[in-house]
Biopython code that builds the backbone (N, CA, C, O; Angstrom):
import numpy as np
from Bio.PDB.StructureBuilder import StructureBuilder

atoms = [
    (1, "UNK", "N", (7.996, -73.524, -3.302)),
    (1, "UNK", "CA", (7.017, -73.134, -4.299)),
    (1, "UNK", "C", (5.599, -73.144, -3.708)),
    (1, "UNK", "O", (4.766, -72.277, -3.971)),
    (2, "UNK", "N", (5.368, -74.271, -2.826)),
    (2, "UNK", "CA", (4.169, -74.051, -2.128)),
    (2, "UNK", "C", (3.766, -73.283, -1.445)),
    (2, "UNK", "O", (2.619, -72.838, -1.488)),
    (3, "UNK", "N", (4.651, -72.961, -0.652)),
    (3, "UNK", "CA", (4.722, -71.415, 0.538)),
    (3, "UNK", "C", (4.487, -69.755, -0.445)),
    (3, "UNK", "O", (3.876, -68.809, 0.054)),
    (4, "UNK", "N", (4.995, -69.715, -1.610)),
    (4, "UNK", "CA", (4.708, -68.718, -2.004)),
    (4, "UNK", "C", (3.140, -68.660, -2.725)),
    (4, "UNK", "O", (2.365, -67.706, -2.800)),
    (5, "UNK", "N", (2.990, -70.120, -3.241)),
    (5, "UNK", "CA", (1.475, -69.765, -3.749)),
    (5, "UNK", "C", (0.363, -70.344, -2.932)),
    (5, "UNK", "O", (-0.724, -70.751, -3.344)),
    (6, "UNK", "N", (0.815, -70.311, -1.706)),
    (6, "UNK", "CA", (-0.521, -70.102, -0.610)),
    (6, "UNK", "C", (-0.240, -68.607, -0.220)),
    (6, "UNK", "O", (-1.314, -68.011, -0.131)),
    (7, "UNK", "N", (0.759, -67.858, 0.024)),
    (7, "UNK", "CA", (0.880, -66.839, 0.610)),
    (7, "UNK", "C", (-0.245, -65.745, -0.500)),
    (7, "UNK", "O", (-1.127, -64.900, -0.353)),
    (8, "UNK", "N", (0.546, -66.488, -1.692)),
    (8, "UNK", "CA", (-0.649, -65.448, -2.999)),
    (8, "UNK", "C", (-1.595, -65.845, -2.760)),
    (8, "UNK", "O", (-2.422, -65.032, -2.347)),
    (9, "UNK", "N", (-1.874, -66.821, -2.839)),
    (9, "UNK", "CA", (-3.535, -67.038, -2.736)),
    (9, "UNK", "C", (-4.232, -66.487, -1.822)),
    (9, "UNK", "O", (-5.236, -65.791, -1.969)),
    (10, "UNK", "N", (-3.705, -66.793, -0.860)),
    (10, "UNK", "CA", (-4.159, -65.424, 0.372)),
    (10, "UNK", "C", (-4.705, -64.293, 0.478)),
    (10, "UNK", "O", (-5.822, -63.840, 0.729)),
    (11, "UNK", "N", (-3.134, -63.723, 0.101)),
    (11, "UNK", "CA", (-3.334, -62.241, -0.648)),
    (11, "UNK", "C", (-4.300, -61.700, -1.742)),
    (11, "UNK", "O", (-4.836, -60.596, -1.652)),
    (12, "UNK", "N", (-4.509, -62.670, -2.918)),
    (12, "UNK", "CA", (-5.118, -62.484, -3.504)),
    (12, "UNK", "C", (-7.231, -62.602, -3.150)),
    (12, "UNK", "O", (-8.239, -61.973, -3.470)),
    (13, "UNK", "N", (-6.926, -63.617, -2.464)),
    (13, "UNK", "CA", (-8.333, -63.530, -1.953)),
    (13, "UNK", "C", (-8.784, -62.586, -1.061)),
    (13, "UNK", "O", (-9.875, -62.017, -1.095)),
    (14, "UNK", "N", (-7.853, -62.437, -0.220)),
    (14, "UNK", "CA", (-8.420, -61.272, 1.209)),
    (14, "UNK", "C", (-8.794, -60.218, -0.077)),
    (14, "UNK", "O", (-9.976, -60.154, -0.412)),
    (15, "UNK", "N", (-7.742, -59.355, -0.826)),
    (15, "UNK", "CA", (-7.760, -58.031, -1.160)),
    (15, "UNK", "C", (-9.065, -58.411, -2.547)),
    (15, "UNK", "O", (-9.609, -57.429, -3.052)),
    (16, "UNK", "N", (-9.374, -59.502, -2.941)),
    (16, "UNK", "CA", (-10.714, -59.435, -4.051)),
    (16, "UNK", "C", (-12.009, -59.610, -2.539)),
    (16, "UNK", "O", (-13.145, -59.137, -2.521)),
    (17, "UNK", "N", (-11.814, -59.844, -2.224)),
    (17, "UNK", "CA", (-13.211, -59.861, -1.159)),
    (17, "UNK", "C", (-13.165, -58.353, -0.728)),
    (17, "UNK", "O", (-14.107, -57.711, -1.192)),
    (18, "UNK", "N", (-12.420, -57.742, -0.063)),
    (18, "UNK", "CA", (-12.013, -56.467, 0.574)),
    (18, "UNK", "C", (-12.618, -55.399, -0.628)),
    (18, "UNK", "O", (-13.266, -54.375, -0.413)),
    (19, "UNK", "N", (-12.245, -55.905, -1.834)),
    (19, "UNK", "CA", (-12.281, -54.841, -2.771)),
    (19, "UNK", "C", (-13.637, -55.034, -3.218)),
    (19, "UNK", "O", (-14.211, -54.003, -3.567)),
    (20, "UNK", "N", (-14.321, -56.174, -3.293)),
    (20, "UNK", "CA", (-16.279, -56.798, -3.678)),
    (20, "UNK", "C", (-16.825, -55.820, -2.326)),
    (20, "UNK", "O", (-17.859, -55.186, -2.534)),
    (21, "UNK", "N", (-16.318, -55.708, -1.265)),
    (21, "UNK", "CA", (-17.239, -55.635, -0.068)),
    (21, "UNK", "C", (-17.321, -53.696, -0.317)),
    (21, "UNK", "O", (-18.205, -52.854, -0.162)),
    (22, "UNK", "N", (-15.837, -53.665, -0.782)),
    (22, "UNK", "CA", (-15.820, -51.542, -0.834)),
    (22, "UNK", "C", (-17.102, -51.224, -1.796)),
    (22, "UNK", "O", (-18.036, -50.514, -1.423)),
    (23, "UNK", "N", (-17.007, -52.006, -3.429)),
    (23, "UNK", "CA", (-17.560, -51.829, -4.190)),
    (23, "UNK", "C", (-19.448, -51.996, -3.525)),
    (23, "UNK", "O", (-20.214, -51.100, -3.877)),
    (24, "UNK", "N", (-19.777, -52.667, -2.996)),
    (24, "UNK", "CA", (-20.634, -52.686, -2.673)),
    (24, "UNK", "C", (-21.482, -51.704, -1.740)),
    (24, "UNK", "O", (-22.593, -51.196, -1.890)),
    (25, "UNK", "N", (-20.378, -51.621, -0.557)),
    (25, "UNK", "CA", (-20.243, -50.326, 0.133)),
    (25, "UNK", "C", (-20.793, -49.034, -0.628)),
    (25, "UNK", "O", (-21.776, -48.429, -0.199)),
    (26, "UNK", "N", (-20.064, -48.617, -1.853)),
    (26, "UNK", "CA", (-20.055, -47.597, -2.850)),
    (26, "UNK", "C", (-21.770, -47.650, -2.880)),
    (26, "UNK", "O", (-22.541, -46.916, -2.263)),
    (27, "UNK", "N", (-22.164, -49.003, -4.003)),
    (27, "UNK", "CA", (-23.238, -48.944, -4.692)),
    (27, "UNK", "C", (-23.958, -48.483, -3.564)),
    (27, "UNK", "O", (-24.530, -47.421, -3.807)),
    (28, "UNK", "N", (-24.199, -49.079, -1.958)),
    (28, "UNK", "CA", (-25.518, -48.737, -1.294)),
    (28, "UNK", "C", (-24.769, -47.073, -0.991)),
    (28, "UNK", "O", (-25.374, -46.202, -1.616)),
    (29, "UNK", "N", (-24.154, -46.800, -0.555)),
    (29, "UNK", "CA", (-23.943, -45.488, -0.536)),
    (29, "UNK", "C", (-24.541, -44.784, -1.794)),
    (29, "UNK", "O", (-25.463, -43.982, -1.644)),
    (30, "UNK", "N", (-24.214, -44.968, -2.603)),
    (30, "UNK", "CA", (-24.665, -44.510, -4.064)),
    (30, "UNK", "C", (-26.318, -44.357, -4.189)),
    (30, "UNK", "O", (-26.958, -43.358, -4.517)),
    (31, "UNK", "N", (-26.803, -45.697, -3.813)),
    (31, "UNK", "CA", (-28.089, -45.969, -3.821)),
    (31, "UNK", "C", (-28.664, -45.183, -2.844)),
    (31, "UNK", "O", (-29.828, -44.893, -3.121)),
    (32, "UNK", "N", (-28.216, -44.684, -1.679)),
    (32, "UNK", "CA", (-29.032, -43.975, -0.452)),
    (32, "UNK", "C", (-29.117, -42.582, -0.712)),
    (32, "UNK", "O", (-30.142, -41.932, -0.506)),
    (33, "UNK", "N", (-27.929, -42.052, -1.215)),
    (33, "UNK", "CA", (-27.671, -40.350, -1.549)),
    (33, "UNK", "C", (-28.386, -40.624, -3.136)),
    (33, "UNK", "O", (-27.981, -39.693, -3.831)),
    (34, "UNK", "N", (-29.361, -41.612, -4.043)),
    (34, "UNK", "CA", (-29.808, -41.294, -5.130)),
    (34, "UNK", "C", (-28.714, -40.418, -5.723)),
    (34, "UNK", "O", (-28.930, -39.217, -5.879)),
    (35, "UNK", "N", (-27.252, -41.103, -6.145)),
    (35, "UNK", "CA", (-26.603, -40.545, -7.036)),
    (35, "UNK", "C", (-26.039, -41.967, -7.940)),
    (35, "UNK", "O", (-25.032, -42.636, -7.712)),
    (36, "UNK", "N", (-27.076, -42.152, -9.032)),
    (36, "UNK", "CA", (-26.504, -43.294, -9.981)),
    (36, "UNK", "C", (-24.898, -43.247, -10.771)),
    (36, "UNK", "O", (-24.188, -44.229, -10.992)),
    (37, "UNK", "N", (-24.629, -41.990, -11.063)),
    (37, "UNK", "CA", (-23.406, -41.548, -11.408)),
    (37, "UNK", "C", (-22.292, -42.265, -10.636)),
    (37, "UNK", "O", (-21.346, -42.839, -11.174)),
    (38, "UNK", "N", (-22.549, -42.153, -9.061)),
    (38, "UNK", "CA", (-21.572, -42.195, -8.057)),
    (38, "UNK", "C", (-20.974, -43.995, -7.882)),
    (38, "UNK", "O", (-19.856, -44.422, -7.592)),
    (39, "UNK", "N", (-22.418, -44.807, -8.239)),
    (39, "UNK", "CA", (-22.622, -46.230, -8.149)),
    (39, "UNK", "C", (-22.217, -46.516, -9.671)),
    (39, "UNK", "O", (-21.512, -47.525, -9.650)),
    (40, "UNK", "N", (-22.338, -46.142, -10.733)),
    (40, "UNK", "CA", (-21.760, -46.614, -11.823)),
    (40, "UNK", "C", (-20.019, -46.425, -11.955)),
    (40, "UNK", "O", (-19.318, -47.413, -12.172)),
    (41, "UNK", "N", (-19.473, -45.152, -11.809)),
    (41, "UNK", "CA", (-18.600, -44.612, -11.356)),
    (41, "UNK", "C", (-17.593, -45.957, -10.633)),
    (41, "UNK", "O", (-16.622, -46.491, -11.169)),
    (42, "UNK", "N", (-18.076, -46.213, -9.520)),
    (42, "UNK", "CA", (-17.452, -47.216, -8.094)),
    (42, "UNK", "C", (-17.595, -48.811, -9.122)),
    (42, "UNK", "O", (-16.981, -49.816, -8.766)),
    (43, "UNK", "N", (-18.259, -48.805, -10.064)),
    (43, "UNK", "CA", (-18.782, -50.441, -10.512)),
    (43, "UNK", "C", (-17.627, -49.994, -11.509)),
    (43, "UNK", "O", (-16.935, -51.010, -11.562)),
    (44, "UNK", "N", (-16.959, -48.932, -12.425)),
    (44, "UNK", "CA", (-16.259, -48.898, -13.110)),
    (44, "UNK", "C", (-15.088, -49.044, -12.503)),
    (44, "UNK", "O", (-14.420, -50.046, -12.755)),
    (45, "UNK", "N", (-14.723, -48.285, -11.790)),
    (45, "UNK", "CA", (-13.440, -48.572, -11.246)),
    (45, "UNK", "C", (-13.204, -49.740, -10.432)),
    (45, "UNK", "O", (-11.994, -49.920, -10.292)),
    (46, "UNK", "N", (-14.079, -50.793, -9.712)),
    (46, "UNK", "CA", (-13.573, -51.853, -8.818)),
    (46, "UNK", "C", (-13.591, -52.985, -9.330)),
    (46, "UNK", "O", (-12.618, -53.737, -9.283)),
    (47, "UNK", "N", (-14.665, -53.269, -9.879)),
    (47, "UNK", "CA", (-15.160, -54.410, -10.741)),
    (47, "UNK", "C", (-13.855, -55.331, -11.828)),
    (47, "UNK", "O", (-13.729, -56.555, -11.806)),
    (48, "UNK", "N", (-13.361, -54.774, -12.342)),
    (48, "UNK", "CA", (-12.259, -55.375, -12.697)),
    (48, "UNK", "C", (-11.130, -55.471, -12.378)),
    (48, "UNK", "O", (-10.368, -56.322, -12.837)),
    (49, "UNK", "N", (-10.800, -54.530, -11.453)),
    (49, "UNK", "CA", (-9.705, -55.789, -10.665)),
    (49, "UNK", "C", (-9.976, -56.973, -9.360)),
    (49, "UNK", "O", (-9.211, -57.888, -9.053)),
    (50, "UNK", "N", (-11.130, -56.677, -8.809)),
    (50, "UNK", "CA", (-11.805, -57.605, -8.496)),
    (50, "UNK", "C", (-12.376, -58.944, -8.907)),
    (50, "UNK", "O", (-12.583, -59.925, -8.192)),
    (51, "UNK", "N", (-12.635, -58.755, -10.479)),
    (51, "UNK", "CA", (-12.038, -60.156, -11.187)),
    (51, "UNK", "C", (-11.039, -60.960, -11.572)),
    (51, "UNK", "O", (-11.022, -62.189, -11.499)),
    (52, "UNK", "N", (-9.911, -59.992, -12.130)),
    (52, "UNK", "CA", (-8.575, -60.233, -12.060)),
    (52, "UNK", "C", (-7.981, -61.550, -10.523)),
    (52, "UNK", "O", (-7.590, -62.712, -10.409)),
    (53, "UNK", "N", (-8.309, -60.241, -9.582)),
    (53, "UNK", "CA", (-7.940, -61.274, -8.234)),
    (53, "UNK", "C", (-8.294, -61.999, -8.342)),
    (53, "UNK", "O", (-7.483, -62.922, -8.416)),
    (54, "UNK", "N", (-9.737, -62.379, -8.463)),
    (54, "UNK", "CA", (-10.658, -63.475, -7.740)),
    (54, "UNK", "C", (-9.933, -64.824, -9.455)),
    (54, "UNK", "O", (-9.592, -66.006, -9.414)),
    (55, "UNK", "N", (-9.973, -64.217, -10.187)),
    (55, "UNK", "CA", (-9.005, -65.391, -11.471)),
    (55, "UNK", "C", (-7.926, -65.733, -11.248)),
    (55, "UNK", "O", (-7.610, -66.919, -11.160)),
    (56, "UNK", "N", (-7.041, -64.654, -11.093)),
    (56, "UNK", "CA", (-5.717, -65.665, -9.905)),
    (56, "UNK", "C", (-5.819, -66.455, -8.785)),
    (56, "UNK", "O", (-5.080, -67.439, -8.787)),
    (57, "UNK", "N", (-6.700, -66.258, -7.600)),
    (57, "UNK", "CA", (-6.416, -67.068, -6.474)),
    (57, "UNK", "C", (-7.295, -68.463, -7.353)),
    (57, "UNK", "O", (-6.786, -69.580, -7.439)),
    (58, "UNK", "N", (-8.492, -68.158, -7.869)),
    (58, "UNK", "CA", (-8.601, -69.252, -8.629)),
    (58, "UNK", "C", (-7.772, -70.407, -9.517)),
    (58, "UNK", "O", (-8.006, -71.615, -9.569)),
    (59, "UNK", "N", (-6.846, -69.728, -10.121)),
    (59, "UNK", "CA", (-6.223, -70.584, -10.745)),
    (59, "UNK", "C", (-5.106, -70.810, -9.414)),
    (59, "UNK", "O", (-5.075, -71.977, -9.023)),
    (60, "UNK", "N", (-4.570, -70.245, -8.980)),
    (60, "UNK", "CA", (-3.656, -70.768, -7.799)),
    (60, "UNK", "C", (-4.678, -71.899, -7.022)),
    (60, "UNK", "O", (-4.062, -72.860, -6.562)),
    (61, "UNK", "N", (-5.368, -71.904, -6.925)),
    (61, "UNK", "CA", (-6.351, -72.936, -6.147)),
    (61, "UNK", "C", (-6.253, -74.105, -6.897)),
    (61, "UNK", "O", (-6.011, -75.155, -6.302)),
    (62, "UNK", "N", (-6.421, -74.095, -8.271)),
    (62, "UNK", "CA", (-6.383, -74.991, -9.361)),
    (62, "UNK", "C", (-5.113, -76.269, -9.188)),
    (62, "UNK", "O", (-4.979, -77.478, -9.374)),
    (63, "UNK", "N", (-4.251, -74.953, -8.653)),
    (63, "UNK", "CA", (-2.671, -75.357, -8.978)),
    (63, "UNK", "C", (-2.515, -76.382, -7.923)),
    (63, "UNK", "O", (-2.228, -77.578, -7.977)),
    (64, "UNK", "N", (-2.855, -75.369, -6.696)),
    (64, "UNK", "CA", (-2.007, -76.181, -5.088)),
    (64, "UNK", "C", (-3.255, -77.580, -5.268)),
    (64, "UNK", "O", (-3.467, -78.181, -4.215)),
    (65, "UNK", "N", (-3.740, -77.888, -6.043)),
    (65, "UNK", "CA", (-5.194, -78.805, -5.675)),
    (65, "UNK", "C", (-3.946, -79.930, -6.199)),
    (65, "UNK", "O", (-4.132, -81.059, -5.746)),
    (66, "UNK", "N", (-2.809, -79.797, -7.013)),
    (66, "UNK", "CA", (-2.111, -81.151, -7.764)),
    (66, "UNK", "C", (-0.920, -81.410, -6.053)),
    (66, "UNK", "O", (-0.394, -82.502, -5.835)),
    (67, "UNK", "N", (-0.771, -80.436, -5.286)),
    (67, "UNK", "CA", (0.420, -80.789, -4.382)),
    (67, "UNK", "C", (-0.401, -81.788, -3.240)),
    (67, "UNK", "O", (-1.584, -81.628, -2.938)),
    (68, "UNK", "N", (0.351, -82.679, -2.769)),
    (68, "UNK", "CA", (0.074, -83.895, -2.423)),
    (68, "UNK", "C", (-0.765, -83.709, -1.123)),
    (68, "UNK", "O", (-1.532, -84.563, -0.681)),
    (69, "UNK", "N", (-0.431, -81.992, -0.336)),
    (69, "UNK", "CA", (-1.237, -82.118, 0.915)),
    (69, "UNK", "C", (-2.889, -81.807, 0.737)),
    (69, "UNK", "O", (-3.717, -81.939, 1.639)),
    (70, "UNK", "N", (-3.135, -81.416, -0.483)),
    (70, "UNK", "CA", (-4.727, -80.933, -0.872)),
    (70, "UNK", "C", (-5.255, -82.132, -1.365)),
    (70, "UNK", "O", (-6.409, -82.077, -1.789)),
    (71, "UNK", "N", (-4.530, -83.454, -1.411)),
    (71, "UNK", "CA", (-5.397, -83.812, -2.513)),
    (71, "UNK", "C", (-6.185, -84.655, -1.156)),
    (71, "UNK", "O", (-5.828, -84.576, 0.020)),
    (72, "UNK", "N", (-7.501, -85.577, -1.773)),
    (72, "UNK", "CA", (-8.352, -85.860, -0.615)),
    (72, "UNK", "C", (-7.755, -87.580, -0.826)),
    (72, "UNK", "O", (-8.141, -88.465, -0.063)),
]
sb = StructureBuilder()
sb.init_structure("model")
sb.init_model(0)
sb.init_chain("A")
sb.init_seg("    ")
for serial, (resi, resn, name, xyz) in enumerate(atoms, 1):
    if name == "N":
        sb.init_residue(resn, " ", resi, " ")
    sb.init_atom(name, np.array(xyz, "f"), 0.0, 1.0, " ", f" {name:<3s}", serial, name[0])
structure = sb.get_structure()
């Protein structure tokens, strides 16, 4: 059980960082070609599953914090 929810947590963190860093990417792209459309657009579509992730590895963080090798 531990092995699978570090492997998620993983997963889940790389691909919410990966997906904050595109979105951002977007906005200054957006911001340089002065197309607000293009940056609202990129904030609609990434932005929430980028929270999603970042609320799962969170609560998986929550979780593995009770298994005996995290605790301090």
């Amino acid at each position: 059980m531990q092995k699978i929810l570090e492997k998620t947590f993983t997963v889940c963190l790389v691909l919410s960082v990966t997906i904050v860093f595109i979105l951002i990417l977007a906005q200054a792209i957006g911001l340089i070609i002065g197309n607000g459309g293009f940056m609202i657009q990129a904030n609609n579509l990434l932005l929430t599953p980028a929270i999603v992730l970042a609320a799962i590895f969170s609560g998986i963080a929550f979780i593995l914090g009770y298994f005996p090798e995290y605790k301090e």
